[in-house]
C-alpha positions as CSV (number, residue, x, y, z in Angstrom):
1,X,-76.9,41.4,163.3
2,X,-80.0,43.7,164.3
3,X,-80.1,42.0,167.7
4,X,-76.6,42.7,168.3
5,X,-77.2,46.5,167.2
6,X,-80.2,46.4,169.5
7,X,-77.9,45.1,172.8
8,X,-75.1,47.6,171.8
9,X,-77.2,50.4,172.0
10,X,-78.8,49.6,174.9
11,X,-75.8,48.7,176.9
12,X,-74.3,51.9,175.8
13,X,-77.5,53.8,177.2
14,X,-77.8,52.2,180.1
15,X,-74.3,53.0,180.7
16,X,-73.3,55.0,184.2
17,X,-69.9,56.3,184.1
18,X,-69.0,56.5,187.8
19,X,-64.8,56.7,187.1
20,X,-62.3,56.2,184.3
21,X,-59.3,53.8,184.5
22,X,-56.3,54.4,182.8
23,X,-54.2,51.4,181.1
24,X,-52.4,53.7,178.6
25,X,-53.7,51.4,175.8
26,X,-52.4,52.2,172.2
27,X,-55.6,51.7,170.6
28,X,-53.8,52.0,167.1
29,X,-52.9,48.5,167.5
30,X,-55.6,46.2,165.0
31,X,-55.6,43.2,167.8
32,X,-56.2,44.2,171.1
33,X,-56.6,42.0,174.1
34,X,-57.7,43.0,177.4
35,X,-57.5,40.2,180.5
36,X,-58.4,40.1,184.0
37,X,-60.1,38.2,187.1
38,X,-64.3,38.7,187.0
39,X,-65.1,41.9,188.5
40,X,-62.6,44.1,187.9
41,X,-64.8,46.2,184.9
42,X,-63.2,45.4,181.8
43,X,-66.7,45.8,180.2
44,X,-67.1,49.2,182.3
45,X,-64.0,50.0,180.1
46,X,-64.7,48.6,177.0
47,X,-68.2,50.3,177.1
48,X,-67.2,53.9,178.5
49,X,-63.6,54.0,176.0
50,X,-66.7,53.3,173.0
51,X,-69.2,56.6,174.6
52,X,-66.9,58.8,175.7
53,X,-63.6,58.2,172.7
54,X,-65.7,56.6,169.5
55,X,-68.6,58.7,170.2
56,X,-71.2,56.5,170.2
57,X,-69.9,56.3,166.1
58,X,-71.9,54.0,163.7
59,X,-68.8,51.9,162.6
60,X,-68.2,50.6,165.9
61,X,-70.1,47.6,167.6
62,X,-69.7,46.0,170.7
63,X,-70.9,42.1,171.5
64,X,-70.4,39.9,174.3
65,X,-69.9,36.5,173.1
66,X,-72.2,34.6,175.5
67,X,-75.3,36.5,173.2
68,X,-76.7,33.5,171.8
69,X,-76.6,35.1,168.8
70,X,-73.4,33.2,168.1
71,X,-75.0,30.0,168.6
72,X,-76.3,30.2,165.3
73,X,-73.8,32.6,163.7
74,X,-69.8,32.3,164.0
75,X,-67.5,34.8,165.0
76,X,-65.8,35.2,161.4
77,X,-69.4,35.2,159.5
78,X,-70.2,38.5,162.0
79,X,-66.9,40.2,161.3
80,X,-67.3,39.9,157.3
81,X,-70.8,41.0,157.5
82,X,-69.6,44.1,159.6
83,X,-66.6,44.9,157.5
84,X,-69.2,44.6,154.6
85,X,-71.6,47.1,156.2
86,X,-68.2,49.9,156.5
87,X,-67.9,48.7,160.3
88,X,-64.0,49.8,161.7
89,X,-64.2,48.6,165.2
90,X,-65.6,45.3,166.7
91,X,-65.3,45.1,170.6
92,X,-66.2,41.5,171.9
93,X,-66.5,41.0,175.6
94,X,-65.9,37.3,176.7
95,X,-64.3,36.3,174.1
96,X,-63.4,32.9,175.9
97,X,-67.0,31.9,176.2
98,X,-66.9,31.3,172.1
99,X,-65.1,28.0,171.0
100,X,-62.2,28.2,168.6
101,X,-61.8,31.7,169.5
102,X,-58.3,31.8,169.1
103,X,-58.3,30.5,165.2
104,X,-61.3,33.0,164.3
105,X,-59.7,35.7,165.8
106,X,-56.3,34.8,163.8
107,X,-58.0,34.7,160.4
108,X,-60.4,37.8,161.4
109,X,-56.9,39.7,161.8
110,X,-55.3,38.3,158.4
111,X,-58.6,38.6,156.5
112,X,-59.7,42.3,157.1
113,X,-56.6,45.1,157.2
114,X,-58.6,47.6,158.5
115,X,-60.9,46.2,161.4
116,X,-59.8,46.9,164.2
117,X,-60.6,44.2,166.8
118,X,-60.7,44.7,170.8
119,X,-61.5,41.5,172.8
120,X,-61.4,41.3,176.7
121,X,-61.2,37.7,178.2
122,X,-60.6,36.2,181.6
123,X,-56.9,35.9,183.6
124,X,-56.9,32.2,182.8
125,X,-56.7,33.2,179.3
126,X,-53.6,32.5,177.8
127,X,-53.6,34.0,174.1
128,X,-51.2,30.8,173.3
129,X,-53.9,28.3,173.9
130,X,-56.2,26.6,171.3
131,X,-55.7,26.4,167.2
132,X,-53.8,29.4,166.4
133,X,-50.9,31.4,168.5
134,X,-52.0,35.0,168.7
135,X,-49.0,36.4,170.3
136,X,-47.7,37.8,167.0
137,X,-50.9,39.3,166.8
138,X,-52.0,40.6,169.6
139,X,-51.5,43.4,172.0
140,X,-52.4,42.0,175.3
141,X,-53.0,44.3,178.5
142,X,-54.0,42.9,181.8
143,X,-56.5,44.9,184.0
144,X,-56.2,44.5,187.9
145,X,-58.5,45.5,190.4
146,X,-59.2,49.4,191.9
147,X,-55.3,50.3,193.4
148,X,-56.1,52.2,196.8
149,X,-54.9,55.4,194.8
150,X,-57.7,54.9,192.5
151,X,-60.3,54.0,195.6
152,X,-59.1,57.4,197.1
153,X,-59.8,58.7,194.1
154,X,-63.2,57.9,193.8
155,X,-64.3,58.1,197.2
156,X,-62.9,61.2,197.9
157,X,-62.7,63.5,194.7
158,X,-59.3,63.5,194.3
159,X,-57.2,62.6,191.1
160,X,-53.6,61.5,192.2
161,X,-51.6,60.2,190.3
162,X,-49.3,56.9,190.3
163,X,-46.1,56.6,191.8
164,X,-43.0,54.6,190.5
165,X,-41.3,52.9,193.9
166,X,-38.0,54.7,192.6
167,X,-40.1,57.8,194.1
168,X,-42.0,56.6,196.7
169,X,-38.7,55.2,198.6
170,X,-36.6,58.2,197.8
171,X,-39.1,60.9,198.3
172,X,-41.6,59.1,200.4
173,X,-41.7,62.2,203.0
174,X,-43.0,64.9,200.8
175,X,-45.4,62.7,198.6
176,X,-47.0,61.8,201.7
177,X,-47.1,65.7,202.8
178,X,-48.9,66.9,199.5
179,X,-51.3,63.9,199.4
180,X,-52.3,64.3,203.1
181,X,-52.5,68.2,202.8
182,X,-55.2,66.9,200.8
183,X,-57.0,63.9,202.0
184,X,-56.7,61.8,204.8
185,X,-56.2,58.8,203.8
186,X,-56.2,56.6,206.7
187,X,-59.7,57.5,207.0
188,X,-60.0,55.5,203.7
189,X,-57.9,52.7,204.3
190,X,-60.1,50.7,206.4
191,X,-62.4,50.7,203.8
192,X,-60.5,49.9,200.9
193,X,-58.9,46.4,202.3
194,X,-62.9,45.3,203.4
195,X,-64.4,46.3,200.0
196,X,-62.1,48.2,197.8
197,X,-60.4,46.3,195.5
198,X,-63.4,45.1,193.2
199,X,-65.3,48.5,191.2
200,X,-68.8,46.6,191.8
201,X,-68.6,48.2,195.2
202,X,-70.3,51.2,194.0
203,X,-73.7,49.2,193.6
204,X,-73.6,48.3,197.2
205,X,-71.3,47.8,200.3
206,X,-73.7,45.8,202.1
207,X,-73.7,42.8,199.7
208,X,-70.6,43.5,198.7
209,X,-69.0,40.1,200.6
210,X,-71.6,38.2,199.2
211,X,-71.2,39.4,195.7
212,X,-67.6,38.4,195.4
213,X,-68.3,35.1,197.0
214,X,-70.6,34.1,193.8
215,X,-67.9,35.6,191.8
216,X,-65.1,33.4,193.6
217,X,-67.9,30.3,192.7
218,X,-67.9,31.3,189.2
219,X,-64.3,31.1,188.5
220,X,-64.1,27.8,190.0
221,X,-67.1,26.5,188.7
222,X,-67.2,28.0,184.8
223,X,-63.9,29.2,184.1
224,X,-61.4,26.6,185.5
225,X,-63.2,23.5,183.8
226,X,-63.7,26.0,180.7
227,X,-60.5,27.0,180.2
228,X,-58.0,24.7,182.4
229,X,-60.5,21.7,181.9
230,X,-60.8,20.9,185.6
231,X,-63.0,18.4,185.8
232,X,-66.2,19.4,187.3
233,X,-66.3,16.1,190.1
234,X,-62.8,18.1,191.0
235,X,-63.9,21.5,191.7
236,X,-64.8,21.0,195.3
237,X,-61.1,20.0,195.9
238,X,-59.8,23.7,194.8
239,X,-62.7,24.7,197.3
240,X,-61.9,23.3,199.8
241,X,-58.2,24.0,199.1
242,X,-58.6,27.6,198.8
243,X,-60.6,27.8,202.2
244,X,-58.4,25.9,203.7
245,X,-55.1,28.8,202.5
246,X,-57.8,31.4,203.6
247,X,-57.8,30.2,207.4
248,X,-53.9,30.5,207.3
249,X,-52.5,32.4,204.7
250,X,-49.5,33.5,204.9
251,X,-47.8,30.6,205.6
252,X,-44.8,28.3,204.1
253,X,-46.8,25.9,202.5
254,X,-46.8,21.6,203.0
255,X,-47.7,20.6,199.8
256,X,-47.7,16.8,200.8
257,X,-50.0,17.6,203.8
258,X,-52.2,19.9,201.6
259,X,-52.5,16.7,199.1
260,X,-53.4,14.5,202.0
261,X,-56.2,16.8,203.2
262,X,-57.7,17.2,200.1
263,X,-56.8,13.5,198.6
264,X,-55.0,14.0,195.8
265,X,-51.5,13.7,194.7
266,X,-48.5,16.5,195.1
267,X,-48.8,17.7,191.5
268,X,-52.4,18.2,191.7
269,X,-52.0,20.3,194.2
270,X,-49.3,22.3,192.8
271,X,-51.5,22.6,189.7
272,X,-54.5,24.0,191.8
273,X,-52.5,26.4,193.4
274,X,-51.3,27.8,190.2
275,X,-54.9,27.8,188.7
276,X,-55.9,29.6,191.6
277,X,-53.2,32.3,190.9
278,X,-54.3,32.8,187.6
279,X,-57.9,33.1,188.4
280,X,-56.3,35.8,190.7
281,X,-57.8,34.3,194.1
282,X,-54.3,33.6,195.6
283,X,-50.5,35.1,195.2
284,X,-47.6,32.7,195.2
285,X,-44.3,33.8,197.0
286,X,-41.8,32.2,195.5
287,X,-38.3,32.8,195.4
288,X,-36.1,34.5,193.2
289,X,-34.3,31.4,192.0
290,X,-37.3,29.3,191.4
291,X,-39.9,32.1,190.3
292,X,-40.1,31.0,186.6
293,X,-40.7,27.3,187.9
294,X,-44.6,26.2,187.6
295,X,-44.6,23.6,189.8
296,X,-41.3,25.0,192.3
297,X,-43.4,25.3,196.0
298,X,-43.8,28.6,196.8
299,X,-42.1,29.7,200.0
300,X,-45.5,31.2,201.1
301,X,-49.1,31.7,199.8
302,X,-51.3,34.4,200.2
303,X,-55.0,35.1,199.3
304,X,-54.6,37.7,196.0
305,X,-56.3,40.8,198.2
306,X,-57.3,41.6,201.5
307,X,-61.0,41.9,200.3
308,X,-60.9,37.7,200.0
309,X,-59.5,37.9,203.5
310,X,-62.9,39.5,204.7
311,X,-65.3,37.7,202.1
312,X,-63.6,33.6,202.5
313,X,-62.4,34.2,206.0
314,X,-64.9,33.0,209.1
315,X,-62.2,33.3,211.4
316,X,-61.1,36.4,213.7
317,X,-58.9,38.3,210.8
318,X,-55.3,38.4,211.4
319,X,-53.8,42.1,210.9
320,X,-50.3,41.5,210.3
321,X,-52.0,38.8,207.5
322,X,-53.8,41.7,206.4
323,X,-50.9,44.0,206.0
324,X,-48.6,41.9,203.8
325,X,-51.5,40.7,201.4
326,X,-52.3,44.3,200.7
327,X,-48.6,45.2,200.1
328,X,-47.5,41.9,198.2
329,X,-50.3,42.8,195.9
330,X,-50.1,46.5,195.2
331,X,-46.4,45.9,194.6
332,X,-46.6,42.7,192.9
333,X,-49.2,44.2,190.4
334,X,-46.2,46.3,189.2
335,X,-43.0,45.1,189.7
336,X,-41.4,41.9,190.5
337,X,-41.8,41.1,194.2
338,X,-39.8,37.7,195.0
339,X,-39.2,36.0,198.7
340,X,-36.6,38.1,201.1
341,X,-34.9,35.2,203.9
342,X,-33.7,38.8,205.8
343,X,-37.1,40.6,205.0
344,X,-40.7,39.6,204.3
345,X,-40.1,41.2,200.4
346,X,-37.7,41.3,197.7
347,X,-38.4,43.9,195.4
348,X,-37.1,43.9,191.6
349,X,-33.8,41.6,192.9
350,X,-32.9,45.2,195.1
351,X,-35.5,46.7,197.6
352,X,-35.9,44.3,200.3
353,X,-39.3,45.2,202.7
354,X,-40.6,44.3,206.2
355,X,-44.3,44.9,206.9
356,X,-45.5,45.7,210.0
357,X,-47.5,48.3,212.5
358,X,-46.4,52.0,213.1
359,X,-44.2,50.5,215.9
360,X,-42.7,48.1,213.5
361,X,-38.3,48.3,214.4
362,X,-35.5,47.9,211.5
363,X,-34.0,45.4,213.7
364,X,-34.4,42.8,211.1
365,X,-32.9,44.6,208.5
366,X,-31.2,46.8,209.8
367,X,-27.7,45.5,207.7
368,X,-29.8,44.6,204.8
369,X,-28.5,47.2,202.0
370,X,-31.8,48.8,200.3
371,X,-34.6,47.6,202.9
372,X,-37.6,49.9,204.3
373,X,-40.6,49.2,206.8
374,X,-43.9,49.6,205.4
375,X,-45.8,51.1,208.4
376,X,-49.1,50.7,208.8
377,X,-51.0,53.3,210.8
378,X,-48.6,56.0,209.8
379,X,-49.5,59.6,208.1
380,X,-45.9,60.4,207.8
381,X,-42.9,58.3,207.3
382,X,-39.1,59.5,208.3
383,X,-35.9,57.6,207.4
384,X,-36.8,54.2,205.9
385,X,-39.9,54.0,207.8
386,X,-42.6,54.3,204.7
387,X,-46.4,54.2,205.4
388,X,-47.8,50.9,204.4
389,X,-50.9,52.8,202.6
390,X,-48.4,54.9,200.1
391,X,-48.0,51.1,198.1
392,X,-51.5,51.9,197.0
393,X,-50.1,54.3,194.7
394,X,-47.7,52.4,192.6
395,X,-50.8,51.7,189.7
């Protein structure tokens, strides 16, 4: 346990807090789990909640489960030795990189009343899978990448806050007037959709692209044939499938031509393209009848942010592309977001949305009962014209 002491105390040292996320956690809860796609600083979080909330206290440790100290020693073994030694908190950072994970956890949680146990895990983490069902356990949250209000935030000092849509369609006017009294924030915009999304961007923009790329590799190559047992002969298939989606996205999807080009069958494909949503490389557009349906076909597919769009893409970049990817997934990071045949978004079963530039018309739908342009290029909005960058604010 000395060696895991040792790397907590460093880590916590070495530790530069550069900006705090909030994801109103209820940290009373004794089984906490914390999800999201690689990159998006669930360790930052774990690491800074420890410094800056448990001050640094003696009853808390933090391990990340690839230490190979749990080659030799299990999971359980570690949390009765801890509990033993008056511990109260165990962070574990990973936790999907440890077999039997699930089961451990389980009888960690039965066995010791007053531990309180805070594990983060990637997106293809289901807490349903392996020995033991944890969902009457644990208290999972799911951690997204940097919304453009939080990139604003950092880059420019500021400290909005979030928006619910209920305000930003209703009020759009004078949020937009306060915030740009402020900041301007098309002078940030640009930015955030090249580099934005993922928090590593603070270490360096110039290898920014070519940092997410390994990550992208990573998912494919470790977690998918970890977690969804891919078979490793398969994983240039969902390569080359995702490159191919990055060349054309959005786009109403031929599953049997997609299984042709990549040579497998229909429900491979299906499968891939649901694996890559978890993994949170693409967003499925499906609609509202069929959205609960795994293998339903999605009426279009997009790449999960525009930052993929710059990173995959080798092709001139498409703007109106560009446009709806942000929006589906600042929206669809909150609410519901579903296929619209009259718009390009149905919103929560009621708002329908067309994307477009500052010269975008309503023509579309303009007898559609609830439906808004999101604008890009626009300080200001009027009427049910809404500036595509205000979406940023909805997380």
């Amino acid at each position: 346990m000395e060696s895991l002491l040792e790397a907590h105390n460093r880590q916590l040292a070495q530790l530069e807090i550069k900006f705090r996320r909030n994801l109103n956690i209820d940290w009373n809860d004794r089984l906490i789990g914390l999800t999201g796609a690689r990159g998006v600083g669930k360790t930052t979080f774990l690491l800074t909640h420890i410094k800056e909330q448990l001050k640094n206290s003696p009853h808390v440790l933090y391990a990340s489960m690839d230490d190979f100290y749990f080659s030799e020693v299990p999971l359980l073994q570690l949390a009765d030795e801890w509990v033993k030694k008056g511990g109260s908190y165990l962070f574990l950072d990973e936790i999907h990189k440890y077999p039997n994970w699930s089961q451990e956890l389980k009888n960690i949680y039965d066995r010791y009343k007053k531990l309180k146990v805070v594990f983060t895990g990637s997106s293809v983490l289901h807490i349903q899978s392996g020995n033991a069902d944890l969902s009457r356990r644990a208290v999972v949250y799911n951690m997204e990448g940097l919304s453009f209000r939080e990139f604003l935030n950092i880059e420019a000092g500021t400290t909005f806050e979030k928006i619910t849509l209920e305000e930003l369609v209703k009020n759009h006017l004078s949020i937009c007037k306060e915030i740009v009294s402020k900041v301007k924030p098309l002078a940030y915009f640009d930015n955030y959709l090249k580099y934005g999304y993922y928090p590593f961007y603070l270490e360096s923009t110039t290898t920014y692209h070519r940092k997410l790329l390994n990550t992208i590799n990573l998912m494919l190559e470790v977690d998918l044939p970890y977690l969804r047992h891919v078979e490793v002969k398969y994983i240039h298939k969902l390569k080359k499938l995702l490159y191919m989606l990055s060349q054309s996205v959005p786009f109403q999807p031929n599953v049997s031509q997609l299984a042709a080009d990549i040579e497998t069958s229909r429900n491979t494909v299906m499968l891939y393209l649901n694996y890559l949503e978890e993994s949170k490389l693409l967003n499925l557009l499906r609609s509202k009848a069929s959205s609960d349906a795994l293998l339903a076909k999605p009426e279009k597919v997009y790449l999960h942010h525009p930052n993929l769009l710059h990173a995959i893409g080798s092709v001139a970049l498409n703007k109106g592309n560009e446009r709806e990817t942000f929006f589906y997934n600042q929206v669809n990071n909150v609410y519901k977001v579903s296929y619209s045949p009259q718009g390009d978004f149905l919103v929560e079963g009621k708002y329908t949305f067309e994307v477009g530039g500052k010269t975008k018309g309503k023509k579309q739908i303009k007898a559609v009962k609830n439906s808004y342009i999101a604008a890009d290029m626009l300080e200001y909005g009027f009427e049910n014209k809404i500036p595509l960058w205000l979406f940023g604010f909805l997380y």
